[in-house]
C-alpha positions in Angstrom: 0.0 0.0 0.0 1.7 3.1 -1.1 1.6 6.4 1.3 2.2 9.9 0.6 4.7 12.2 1.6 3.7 12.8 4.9 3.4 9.3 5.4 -0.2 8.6 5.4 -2.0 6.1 3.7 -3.2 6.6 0.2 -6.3 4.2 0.4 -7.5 6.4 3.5 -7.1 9.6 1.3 -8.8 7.7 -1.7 -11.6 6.7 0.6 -11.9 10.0 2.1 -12.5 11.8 -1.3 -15.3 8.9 -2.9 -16.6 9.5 0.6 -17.1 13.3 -0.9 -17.9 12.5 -3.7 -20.7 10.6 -2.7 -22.1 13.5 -0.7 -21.6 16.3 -3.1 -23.9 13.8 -5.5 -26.6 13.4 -2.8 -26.5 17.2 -2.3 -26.5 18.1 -6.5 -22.9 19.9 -6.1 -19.7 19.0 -7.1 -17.3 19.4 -4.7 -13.4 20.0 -4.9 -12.0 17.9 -1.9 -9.2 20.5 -1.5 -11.6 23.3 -1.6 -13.5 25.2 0.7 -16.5 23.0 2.0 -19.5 24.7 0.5 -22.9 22.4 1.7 -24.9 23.2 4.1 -24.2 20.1 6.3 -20.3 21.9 5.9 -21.7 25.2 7.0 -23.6 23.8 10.0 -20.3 21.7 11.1 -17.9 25.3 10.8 -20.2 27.4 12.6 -21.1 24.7 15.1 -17.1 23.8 15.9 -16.2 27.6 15.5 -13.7 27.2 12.5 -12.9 29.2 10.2 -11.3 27.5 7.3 -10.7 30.1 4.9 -8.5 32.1 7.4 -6.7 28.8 7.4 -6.6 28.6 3.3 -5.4 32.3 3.3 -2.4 31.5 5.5 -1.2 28.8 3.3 -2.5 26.0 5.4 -4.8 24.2 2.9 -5.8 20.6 3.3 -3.9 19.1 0.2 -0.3 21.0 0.6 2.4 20.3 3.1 2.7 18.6 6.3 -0.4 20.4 8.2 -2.9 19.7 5.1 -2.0 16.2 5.7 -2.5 16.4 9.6 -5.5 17.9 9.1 -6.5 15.1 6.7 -5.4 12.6 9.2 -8.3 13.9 12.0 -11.2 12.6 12.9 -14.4 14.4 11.0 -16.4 16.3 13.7 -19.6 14.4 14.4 -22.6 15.9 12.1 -25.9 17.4 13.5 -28.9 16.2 12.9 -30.6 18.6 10.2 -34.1 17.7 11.7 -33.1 19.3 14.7 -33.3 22.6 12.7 -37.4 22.5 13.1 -37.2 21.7 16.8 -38.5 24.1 19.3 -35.9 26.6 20.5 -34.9 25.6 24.4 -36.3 28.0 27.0 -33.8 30.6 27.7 -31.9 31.1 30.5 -33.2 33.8 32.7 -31.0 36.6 33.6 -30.6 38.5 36.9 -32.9 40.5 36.7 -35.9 37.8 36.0 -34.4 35.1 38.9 -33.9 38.6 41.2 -38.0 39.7 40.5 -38.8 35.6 40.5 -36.6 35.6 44.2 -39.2 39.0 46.1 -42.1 37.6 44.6 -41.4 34.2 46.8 -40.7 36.8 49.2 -43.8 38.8 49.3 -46.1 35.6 49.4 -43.8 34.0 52.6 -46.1 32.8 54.8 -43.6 35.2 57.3 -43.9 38.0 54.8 -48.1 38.2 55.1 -47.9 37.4 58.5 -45.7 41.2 59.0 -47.6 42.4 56.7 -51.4 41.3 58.4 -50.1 42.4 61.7 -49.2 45.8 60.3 -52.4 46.1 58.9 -54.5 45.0 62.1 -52.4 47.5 64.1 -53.5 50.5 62.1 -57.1 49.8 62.2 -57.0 48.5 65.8 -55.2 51.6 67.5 -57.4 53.8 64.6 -56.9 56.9 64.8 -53.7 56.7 66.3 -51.9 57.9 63.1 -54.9 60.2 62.0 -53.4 62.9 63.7 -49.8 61.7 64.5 -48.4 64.8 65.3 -51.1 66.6 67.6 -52.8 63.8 69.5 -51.6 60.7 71.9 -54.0 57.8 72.4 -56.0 57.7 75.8 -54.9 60.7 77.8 -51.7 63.1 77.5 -50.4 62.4 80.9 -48.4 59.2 80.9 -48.1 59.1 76.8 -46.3 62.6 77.4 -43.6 61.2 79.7 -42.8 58.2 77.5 -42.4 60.6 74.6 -40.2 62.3 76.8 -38.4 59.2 78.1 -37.6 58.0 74.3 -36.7 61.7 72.9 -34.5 61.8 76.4 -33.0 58.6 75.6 -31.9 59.0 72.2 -30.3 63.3 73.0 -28.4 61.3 75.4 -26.7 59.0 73.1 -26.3 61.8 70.5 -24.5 64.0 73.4 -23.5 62.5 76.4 -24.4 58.7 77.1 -22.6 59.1 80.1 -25.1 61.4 81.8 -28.3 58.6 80.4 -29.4 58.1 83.6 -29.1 62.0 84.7 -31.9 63.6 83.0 -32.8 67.1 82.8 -36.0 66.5 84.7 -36.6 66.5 88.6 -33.6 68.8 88.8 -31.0 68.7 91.0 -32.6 65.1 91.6 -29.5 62.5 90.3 -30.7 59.5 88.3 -33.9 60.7 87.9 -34.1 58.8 84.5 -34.4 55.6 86.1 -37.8 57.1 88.4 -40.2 54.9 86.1 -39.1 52.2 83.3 -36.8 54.3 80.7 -38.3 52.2 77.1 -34.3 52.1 76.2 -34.5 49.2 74.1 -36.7 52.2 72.0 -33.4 54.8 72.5 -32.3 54.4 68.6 -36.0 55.8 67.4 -35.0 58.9 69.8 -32.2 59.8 67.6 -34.3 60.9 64.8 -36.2 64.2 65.0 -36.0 66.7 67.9 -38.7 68.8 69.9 -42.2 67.8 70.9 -43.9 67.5 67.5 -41.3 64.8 66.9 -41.6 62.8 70.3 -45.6 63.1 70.0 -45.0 61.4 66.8 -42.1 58.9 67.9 -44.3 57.7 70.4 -48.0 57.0 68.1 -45.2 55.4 65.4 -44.1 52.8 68.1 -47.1 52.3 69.7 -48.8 51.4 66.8 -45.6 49.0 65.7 -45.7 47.7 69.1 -48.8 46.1 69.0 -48.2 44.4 65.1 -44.8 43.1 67.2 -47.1 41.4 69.8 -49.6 39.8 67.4 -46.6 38.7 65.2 -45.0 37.2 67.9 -47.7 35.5 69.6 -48.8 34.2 66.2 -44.6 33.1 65.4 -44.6 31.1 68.7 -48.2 29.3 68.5 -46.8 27.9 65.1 -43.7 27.0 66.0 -45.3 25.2 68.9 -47.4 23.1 66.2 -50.6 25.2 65.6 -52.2 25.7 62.6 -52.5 29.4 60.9 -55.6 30.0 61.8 -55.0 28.8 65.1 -52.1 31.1 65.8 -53.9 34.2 64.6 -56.2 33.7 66.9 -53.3 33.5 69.6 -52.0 36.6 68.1 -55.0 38.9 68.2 -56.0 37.7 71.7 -52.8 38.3 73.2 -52.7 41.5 71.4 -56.5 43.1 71.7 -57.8 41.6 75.3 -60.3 43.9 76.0 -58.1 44.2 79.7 -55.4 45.6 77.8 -57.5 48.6 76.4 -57.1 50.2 79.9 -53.4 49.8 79.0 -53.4 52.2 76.0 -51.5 55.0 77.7 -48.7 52.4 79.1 -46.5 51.8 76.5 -44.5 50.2 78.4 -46.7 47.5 78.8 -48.2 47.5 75.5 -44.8 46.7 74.1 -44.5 43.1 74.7 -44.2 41.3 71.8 -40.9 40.7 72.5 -41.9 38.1 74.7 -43.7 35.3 72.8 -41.3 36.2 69.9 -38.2 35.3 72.0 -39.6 32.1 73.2 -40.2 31.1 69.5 -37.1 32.1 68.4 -35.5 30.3 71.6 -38.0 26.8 71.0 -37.3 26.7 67.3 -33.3 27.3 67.8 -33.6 24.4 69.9 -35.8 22.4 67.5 -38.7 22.0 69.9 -42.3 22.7 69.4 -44.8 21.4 71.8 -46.9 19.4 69.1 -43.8 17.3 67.8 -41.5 17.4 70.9 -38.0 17.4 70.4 -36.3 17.3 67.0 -32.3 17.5 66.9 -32.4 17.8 62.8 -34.1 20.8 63.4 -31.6 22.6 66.2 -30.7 26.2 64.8 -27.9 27.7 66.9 -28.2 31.3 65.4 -32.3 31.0 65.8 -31.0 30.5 69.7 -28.7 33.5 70.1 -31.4 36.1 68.1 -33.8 34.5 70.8 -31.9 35.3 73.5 -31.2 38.9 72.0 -35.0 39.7 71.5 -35.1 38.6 75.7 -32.8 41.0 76.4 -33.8 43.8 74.5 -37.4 43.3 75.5 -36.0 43.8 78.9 -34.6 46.8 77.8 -38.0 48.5 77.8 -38.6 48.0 81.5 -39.1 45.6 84.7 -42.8 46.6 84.5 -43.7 43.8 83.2 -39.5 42.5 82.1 -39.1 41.1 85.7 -41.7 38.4 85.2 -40.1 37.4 82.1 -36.7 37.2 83.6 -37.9 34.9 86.2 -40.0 33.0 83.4 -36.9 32.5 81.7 -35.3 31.7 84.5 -37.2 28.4 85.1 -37.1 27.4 81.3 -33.1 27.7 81.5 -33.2 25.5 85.0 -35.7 22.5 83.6 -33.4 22.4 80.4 -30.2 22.5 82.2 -31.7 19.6 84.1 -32.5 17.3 81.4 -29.7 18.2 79.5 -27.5 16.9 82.2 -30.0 13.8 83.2 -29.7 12.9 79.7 -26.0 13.3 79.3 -25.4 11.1 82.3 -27.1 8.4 80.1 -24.6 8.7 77.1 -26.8 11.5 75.5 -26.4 14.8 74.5 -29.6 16.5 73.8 -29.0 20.1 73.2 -25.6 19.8 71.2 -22.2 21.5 72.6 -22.2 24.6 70.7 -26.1 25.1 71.7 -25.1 24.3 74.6 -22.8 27.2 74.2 -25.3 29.7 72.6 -27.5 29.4 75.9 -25.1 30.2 77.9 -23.6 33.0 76.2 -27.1 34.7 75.1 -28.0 34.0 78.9 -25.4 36.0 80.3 -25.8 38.5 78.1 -29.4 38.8 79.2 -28.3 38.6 82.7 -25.9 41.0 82.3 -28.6 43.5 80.5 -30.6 43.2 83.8 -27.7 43.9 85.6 -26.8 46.9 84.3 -30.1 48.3 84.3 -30.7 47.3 88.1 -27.9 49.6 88.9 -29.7 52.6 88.7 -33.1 51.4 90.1 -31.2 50.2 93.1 -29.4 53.9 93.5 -32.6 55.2 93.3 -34.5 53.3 95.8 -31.0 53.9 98.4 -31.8 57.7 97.8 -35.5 57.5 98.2 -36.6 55.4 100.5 -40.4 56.2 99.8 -40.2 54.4 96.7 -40.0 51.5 98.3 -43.4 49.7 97.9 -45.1 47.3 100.6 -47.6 45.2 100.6 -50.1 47.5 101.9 -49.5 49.4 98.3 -50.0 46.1 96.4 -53.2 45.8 98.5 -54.5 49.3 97.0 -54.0 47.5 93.5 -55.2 44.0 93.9 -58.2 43.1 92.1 -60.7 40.5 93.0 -62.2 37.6 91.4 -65.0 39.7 89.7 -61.9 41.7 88.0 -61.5 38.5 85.2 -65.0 39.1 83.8 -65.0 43.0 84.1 -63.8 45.0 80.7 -62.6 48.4 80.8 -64.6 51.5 79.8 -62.6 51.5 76.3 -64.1 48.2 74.9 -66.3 49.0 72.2 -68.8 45.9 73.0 -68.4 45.7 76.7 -67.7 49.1 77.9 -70.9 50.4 78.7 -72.3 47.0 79.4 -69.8 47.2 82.7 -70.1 50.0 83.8 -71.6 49.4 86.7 -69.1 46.6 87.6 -66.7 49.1 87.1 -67.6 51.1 89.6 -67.6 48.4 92.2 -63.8 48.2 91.9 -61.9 50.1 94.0 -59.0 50.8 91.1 -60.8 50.0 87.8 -57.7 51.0 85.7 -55.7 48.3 86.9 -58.4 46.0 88.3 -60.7 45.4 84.9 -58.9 42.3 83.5 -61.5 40.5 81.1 -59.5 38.6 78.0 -62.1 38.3 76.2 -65.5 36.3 77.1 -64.6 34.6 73.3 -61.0 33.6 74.4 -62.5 32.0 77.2 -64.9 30.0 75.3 -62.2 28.8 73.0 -59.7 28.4 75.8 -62.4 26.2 77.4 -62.9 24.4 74.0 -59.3 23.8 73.8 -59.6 21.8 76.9 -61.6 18.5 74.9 -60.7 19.0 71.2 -57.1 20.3 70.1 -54.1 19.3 68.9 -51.9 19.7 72.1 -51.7 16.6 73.7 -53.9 16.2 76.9 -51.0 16.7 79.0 -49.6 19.9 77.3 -53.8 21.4 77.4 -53.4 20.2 81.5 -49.9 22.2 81.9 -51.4 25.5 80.0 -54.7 25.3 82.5 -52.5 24.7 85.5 -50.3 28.3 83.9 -54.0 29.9 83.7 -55.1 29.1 87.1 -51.4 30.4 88.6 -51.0 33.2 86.9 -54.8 34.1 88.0 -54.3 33.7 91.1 -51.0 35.9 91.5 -52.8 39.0 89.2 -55.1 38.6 92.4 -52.1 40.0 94.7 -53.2 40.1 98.0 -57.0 39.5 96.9 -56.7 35.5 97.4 -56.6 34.7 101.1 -53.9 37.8 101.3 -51.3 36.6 99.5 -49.9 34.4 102.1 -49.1 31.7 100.3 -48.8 33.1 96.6 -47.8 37.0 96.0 -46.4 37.8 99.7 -43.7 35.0 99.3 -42.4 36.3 96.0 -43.1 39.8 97.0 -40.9 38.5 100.3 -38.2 37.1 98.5 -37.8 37.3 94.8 -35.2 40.3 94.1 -36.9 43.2 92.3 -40.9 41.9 93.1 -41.0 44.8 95.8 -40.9 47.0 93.0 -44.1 46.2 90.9 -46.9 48.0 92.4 -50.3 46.3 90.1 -50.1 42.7 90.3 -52.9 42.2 87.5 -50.3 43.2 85.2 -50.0 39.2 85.6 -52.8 38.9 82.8 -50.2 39.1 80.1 -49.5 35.6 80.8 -52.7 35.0 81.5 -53.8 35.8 78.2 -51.0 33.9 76.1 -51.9 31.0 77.6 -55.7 30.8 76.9 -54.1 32.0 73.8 -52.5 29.0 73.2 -55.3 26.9 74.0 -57.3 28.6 72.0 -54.9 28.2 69.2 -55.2 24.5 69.6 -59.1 23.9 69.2 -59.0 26.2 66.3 -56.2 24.1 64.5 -58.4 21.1 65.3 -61.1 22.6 64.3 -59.4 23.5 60.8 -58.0 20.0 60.8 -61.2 18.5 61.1 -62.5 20.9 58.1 -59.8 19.4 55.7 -60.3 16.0 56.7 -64.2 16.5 55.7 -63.3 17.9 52.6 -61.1 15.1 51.3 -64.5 13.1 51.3 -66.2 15.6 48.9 -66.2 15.0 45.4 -64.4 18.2 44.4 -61.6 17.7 47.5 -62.5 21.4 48.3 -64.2 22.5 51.9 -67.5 24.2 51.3 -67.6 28.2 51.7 -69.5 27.3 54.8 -66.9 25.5 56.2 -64.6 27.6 55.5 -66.4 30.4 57.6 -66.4 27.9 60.2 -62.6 28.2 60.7 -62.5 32.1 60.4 -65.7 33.0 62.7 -63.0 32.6 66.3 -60.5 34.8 64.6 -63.4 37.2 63.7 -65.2 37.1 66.6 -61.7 38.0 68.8 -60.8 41.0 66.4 -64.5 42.2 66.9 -64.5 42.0 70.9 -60.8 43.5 70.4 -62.5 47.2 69.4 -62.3 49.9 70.9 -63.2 53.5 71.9 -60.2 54.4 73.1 -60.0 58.7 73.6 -56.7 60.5 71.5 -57.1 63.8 73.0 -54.8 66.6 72.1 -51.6 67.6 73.2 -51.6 70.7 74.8 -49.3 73.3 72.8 -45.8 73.8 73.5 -45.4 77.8 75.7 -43.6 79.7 73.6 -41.4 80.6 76.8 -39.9 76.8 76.7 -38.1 77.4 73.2 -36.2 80.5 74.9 -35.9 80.0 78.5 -33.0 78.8 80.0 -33.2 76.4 82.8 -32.8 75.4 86.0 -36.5 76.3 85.4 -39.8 75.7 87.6 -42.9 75.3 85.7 -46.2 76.3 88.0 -48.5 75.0 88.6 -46.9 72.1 89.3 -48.9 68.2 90.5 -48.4 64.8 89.0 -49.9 64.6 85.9 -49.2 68.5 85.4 -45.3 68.2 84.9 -45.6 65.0 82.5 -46.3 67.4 79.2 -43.9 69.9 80.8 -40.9 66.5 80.5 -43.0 66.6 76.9 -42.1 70.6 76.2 -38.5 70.3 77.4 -37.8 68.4 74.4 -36.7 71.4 72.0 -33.6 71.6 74.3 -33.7 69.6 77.3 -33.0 72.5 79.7 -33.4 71.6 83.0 -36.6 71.5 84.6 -37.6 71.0 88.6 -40.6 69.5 87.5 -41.1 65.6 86.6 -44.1 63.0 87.1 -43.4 59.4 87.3 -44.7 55.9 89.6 -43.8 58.4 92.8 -42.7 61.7 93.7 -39.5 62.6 95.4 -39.8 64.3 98.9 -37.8 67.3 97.4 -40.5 67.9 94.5 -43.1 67.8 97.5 -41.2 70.1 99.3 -41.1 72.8 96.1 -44.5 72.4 95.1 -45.9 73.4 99.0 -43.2 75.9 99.2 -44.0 77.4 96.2 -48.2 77.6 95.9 -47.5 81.5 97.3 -44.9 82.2 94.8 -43.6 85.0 93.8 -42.6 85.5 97.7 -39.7 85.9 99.8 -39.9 81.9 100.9 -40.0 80.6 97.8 -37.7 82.7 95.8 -35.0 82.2 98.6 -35.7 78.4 98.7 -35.4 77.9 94.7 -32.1 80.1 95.0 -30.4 77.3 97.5 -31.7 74.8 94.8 -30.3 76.5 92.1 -33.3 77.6 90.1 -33.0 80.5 87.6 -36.4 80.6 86.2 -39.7 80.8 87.0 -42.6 80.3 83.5 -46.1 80.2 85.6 -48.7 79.1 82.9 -52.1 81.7 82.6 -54.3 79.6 81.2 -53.8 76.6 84.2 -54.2 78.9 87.0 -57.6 79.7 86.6 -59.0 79.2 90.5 -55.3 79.4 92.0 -53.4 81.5 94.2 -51.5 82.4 91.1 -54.2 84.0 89.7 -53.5 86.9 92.0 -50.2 86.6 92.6 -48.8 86.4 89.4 -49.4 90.4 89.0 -48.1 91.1 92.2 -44.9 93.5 92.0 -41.7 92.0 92.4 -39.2 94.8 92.7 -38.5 94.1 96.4 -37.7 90.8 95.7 -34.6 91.7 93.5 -36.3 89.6 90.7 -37.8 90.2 87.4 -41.0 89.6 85.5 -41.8 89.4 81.9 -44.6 88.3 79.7 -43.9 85.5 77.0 -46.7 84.5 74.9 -49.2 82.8 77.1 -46.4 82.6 80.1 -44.8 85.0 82.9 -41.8 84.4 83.2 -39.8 85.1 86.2 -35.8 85.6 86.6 -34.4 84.8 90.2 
């Protein structure tokens, strides 16, 4: 067999060009096998392999001359395409960023998470209604308390932008030292204080938050009922309850309680990071150690916002840490490890952060109580605010359905603001339900009653047979009980609970519903039915209204955007000086005055000494305190000594009087 120059076979070369010779007669061409390849089966093969063959031809490289047209006879023809596959469809494209980005919110916005924000948002707005009607000139239920917590988060937040060291020494109460830490300070709210300055601003702050803190409580009573194992429906039942009890309507100007949502939403940050839920039990595939440390974060910055209602939560978590730490080492002294070491780890890191949290703010509640010893509560005070048994079935004048309907119930309580504690006739039919048909196990329903029943019973204070064996004891010996002063405050837990029980004959009951539907024809529940499973959830949003008063702020004196303090405002009382923290806002000069849960024995003193001012007494005695200023208000001293006084001539008292919008002021 004879070869060619470049050593290659003849036969194969003959074989290759009969082989094109063939084709080109198939395809009605004549073909030149040292030419160009010109069918269309050539074409398809150059574009599909990406060679260009003429730039090859035009630098000399052509198929029948020299060593490299013989290589390039010697290789292996690329494999042909199938020409049918011309009049296939085209494959679906690829999408681009922009498509899988869109694709990626739109799985977003239909999370169940997503609509359960977005539901509570909603609920909030129409619930508080009309909190954000007038945002800027009105504060839900009365100006009093709202004022100072306006005050306290506008405080809060010029204190971090000036001075954090001086947090705790406010510019109220003056010359009164940790005056801040008087009531619970809302610091966990301190970051909202940095935006905006002066009344309008805090007036706003404060409807912005409490509208936000009630969507945080019904999102995280609704997060933890379904992380314990309870349907949707279910939990947003337990949300709304916990959230719109018609006892926490008397509530409406304490934000400080209103903001609890922090506390469900920690536990079901805490139970899922630990893979438990109370329908399933324990799941280790399911432990999430970062779902345990934002847990304990959310417990620490709820009991940021105060020991009002904080302290109970602390000791609530307190117990929950103990029973795990038990188990955990029962069950590692049988060769187990339930909890994992680095969840292990996260608990006891995220609980001494908490610890250390309530630490820090103790400090200044225990200066305060060493400096005043008349803020020391007893249990004569928690007497005053115990409620009795008639208290759980009592609504406060704000509930739109049972408001009137109580009235004279009402009036049989000594303390009706703090003694009207009805959940919700609703949540206690459902609660009740929840007792025979649910999906807890009967054990878990047993535990929840046993919760109900306690937590009852200690909202009672001194009410059941005196507290000797239930609220004296921890009021004896738990550190920091001495310092809550309304035991029905206790309802919160109250109300989670039936909550939760509630939560679990509505799941059953929209379990049931499915179940019947799978025996239908179409496999789709009836529109009947499926008003059966939303009538709870509607019936708790309707006994949830409300006719809660937004009265309007009074107006800033003109005399409080010039004045320089130490200042006394007059007339001075209680729930006087809360809109005067309110007006201090444009600069947070320093001010004598200050309301809050007691008064200090030195704002007693300047309140009797003054009540003849302008005279001698009084302007010598504000002198030794340092006071500069004197604003006395005309239009609140209608029927006071004032009204007289305010006139009198001054000249022998070496100070000076001058008339500032709706003010006198007077410079010592």
């Amino acid at each position: 067999m004879a070869t060619d120059r470049a050593g290659t076979p003849t036969a194969v070369a003959a074989d290759q060009g009969t082989t094109i010779a063939v084709a080109a007669d198939q395809a009605g061409t004549t073909i030149d096998p040292a030419a160009k390849p010109r069918t269309w089966k050539d074409r398809l093969r150059r574009s599909r392999a990406g060679k260009d063959e003429a730039g090859k031809d035009e630098a000399g490289k052509s198929r029948g001359d020299g060593p490299a047209g013989g290589e390039a006879e010697q290789q292996e023809p690329a494999a042909e395409a199938d020409p049918w596959t011309s009049f296939a469809p085209a494959p679906e494209p690829v999408p681009g960023r922009p498509v899988r980005a869109a694709h990626a919110t739109g799985r977003f916005l239909v999370h169940e998470w997503t609509l359960a924000v977005l539901g509570s948002l909603t609920l909030a707005v129409g619930m508080t209604w009309p909190t954000l009607r007038y945002p800027l000139y009105t504060l839900p239920q009365d100006y009093w308390d709202p004022s100072l917590q306006a005050w306290q988060m506008a405080w809060s937040g010029h204190a971090l932008r000036t001075d954090p060291g001086q947090l705790f020494q406010s510019n109220t109460f003056f010359p009164e030292p940790w005056s801040f830490a008087f009531s619970d300070m809302l610091l966990g709210y301190a970051p909202v204080g940095l935006l905006g300055t002066g009344p309008d601003a805090a007036v706003l702050r404060y409807n912005i938050m409490f509208v936000l803190a009630h969507a945080m409580a019904t999102f995280g009573a609704y997060v933890l009922a379904r992380q314990l194992g309870a349907g949707r429906i279910g939990s947003a039942v337990a949300g709304v309850s916990y959230t719109y009890a018609p006892w926490l309507l008397a509530q409406a100007g304490h934000l400080h309680i209103v903001s609890n949502g922090g506390i469900p939403l920690a536990l079901a940050m805490l139970a899922r990071g630990h893979g438990w839920s109370l329908r399933h039990g324990y799941r280790p595939e399911r432990r999430r150690v970062g779902w345990a440390y934002a847990g304990w974060a959310v417990a620490a910055w709820q009991l940021s916002l105060g020991f009002g209602i904080g302290l109970v939560f602390a000791y609530v978590l307190a117990v929950i840490l103990l029973v795990s730490a038990v188990v955990w080492f029962w069950r590692r002294r049988q060769g187990r490890r339930p909890f994992g070491r680095r969840l292990f780890v996260a608990d006891l890191v995220g609980g001494l952060l908490f610890a250390a949290v309530g630490a820090l703010l103790a400090v200044p509640y225990f200066k305060v109580a060493e400096l005043h010893p008349n803020a020391e509560r007893t249990i004569g005070d928690i007497g005053v605010y115990s409620p009795p048994a008639s208290g759980f079935f009592t609504a406060p004048g704000e509930s739109w359905i049972w408001g009137g309907l109580h009235e004279g119930a009402r009036a049989a309580l000594p303390w009706h603001p703090e003694m009207t504690l009805l959940p919700g006739f609703v949540l206690y039919a459902l609660a009740a339900g929840g007792l025979f048909f649910s999906v807890w196990r009967l054990r878990h329903r047993l535990f929840m009653l046993a919760g109900v029943l306690v937590t009852m019973v200690l909202a009672m204070g001194t009410r059941f047979f005196d507290g000797t064996f239930t609220y004296a004891p921890l009021f004896d010996h738990l550190p920091g009980f001495n310092g809550l002063r309304t035991p029905g405050r206790m309802m919160l837990w109250t109300t989670l609970l039936l909550g939760l029980l509630a939560a679990g004959a509505v799941s059953a009951l929209a379990q049931r519903v499915r179940e019947l539907s799978t025996e239908r024809v179409s496999s789709r529940p009836s529109p009947w039915l499926r008003v059966a499973t939303l009538l709870p959830l509607l019936l708790v949003v309707v006994e949830g209204l409300n006719t809660t008063p937004h009265p309007v702020v009074p107006e800033q004196p003109a005399a409080m955007r010039t004045v320089d303090g130490p200042l006394l405002v007059l007339p001075s009382s209680q729930n006087q000086d809360q809109p005067v923290m309110l007006w201090s806002t444009s600069r947070f000069q320093q001010v004598v005055n200050g309301g809050s849960g007691f008064t200090p024995k030195q704002l007693d003193d300047v309140r009797r000494v003054t009540a003849a001012f302008p005279d001698q007494t009084s302007v010598d005695y504000l002198r030794t305190l340092g006071v500069r200023n004197v604003v006395v208000l005309r239009d609140q001293i209608v029927g006071t000594p004032w009204e007289v006084t305010v006139d009198a001539p001054v000249e022998q008292l070496g100070i000076t009087r001058q008339q500032v919008g709706n003010a006198v002021v007077f410079r010592l």
